[in-house]
Backbone bond lengths (Angstrom), bond angles and torsions (degrees), N, CA, C in turn:
res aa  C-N    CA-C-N  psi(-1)  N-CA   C-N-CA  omega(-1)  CA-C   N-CA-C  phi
1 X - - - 1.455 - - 1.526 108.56 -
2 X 1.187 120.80 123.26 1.602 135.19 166.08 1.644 121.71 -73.58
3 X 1.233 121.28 111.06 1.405 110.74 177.39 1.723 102.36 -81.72
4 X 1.321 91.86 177.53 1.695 105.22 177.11 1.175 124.37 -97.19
5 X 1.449 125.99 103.08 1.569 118.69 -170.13 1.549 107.88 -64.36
6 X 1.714 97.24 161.24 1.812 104.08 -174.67 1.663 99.37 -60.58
7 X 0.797 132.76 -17.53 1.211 118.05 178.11 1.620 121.42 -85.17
8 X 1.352 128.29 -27.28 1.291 120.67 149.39 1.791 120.62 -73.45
9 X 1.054 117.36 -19.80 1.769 120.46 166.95 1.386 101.68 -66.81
10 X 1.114 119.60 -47.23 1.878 113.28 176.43 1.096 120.15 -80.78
11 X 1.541 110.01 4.68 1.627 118.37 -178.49 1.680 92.84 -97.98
12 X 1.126 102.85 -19.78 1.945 102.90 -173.26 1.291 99.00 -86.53
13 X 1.278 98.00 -52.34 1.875 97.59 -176.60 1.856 107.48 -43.23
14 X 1.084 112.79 -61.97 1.109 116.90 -165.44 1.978 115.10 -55.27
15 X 1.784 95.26 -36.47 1.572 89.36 161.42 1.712 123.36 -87.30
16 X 1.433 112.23 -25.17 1.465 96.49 161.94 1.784 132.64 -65.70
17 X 1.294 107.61 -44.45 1.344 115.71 -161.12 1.493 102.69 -68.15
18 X 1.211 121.21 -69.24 1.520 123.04 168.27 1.967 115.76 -19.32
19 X 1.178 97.25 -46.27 1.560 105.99 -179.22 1.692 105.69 -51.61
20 X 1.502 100.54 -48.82 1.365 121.42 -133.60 2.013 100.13 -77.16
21 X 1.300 90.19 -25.67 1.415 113.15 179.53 1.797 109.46 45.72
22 X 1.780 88.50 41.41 1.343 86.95 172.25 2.092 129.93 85.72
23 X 1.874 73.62 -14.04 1.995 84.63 163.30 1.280 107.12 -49.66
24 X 1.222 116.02 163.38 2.245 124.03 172.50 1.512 88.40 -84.57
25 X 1.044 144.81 -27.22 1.407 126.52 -170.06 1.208 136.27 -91.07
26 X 1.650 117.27 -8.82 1.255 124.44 170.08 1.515 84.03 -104.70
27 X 0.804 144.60 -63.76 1.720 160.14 -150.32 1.705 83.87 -40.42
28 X 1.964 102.24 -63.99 1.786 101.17 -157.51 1.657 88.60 -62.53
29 X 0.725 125.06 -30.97 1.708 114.64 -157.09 1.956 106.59 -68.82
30 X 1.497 79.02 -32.42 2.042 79.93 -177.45 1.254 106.27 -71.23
31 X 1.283 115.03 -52.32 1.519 127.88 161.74 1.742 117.28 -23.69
32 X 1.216 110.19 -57.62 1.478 128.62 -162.90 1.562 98.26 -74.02
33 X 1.680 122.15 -34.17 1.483 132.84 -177.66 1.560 94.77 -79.28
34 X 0.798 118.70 -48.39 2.157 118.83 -173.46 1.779 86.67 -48.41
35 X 1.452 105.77 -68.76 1.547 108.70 -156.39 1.545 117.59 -58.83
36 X 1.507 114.03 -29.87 1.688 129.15 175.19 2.147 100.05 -76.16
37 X 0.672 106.64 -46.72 1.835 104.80 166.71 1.099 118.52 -50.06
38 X 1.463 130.60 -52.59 1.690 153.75 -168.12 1.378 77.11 -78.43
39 X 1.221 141.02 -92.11 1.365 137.83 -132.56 1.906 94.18 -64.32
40 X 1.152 132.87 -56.67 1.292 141.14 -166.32 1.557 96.57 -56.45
41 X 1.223 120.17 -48.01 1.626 119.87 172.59 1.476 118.94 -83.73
42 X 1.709 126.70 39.78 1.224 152.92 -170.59 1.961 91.35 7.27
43 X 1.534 85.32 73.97 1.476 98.58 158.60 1.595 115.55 -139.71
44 X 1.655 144.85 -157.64 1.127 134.63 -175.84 1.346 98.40 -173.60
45 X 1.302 101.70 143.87 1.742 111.36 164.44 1.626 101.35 -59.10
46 X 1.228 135.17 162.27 1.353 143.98 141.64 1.988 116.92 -138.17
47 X 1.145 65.71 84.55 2.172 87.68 -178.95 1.392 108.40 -166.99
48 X 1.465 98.11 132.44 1.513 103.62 160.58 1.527 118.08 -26.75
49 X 1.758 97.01 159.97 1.358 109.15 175.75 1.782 125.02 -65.62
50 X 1.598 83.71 -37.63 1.180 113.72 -174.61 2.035 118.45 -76.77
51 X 1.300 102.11 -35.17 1.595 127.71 156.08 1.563 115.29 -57.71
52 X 1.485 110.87 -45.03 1.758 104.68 163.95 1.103 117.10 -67.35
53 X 1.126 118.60 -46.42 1.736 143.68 -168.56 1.350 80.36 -34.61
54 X 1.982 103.93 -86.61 1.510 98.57 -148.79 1.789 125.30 -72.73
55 X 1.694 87.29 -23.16 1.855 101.23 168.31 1.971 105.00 -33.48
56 X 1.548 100.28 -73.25 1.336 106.89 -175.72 1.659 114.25 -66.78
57 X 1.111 134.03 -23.79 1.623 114.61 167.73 1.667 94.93 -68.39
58 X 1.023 123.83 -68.25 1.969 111.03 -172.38 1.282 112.98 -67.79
59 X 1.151 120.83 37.39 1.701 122.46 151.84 1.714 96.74 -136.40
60 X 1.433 137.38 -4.42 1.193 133.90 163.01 1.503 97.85 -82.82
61 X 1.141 132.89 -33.18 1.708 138.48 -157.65 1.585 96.50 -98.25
62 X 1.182 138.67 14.66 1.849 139.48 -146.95 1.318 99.09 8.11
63 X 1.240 117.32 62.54 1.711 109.46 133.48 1.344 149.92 -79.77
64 X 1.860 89.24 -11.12 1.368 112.97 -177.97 1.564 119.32 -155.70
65 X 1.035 95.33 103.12 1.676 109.77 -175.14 1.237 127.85 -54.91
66 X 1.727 111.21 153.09 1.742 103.55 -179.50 1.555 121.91 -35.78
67 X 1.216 112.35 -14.87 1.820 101.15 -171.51 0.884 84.52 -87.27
68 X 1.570 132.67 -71.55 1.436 140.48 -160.16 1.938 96.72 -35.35
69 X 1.121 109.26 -58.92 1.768 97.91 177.42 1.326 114.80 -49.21
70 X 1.424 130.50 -46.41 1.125 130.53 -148.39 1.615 99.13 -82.38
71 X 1.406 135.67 -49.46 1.354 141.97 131.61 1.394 103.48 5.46
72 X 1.556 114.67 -83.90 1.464 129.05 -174.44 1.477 102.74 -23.46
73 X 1.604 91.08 -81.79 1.468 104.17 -165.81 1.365 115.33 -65.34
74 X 1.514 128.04 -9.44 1.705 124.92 160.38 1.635 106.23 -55.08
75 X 1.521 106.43 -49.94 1.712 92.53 -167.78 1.296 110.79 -87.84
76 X 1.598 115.06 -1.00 1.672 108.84 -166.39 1.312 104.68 -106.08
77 X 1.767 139.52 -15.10 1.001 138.71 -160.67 1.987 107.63 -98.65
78 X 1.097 120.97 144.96 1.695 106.96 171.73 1.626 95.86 -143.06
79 X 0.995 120.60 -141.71 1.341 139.09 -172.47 1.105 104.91 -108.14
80 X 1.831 118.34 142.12 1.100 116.58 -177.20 1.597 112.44 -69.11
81 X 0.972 123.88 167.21 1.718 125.85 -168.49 1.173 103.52 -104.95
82 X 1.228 127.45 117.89 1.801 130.87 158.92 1.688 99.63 4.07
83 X 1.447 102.21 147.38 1.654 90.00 147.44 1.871 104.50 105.53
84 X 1.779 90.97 -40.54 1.465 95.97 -162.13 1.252 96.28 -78.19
């Protein structure tokens, strides 16, 4: 089985979210693919709920561009924590 490098997950993001124009239903789903990638590559979001929330509506709305995500997810992502 092949996982998906961050660079094809931000290649999805970039064709889902744009579509999604910010609906919860393509938006949660891109969302839900970032977090199933991170976890499979024993990594983790570390940000509020509320900090993803609005991160991902202003990168579904282009307020904030692939770097601007990739930035994001440099300071927001760590290692998954024992336990998980």
């Amino acid at each position: 089985m092949r996982y998906l490098t961050l660079g094809e997950v931000l290649a999805l993001h970039r064709r889902i979210l744009p579509e999604s124009g910010g609906r919860p239903g393509l938006r949660d789903l891109a969302h839900a693919a970032m977090e199933v990638f991170l976890v499979m590559n024993g990594m983790e979001l570390r940000a509020s709920v509320d900090d993803q929330e609005r991160f991902m509506l202003a990168l579904a709305t282009g307020e904030v561009s692939r770097e601007a995500l990739a930035q994001w997810l440099r300071a927001h992502v760590t290692q998954l924590s024992s336990g998980n």
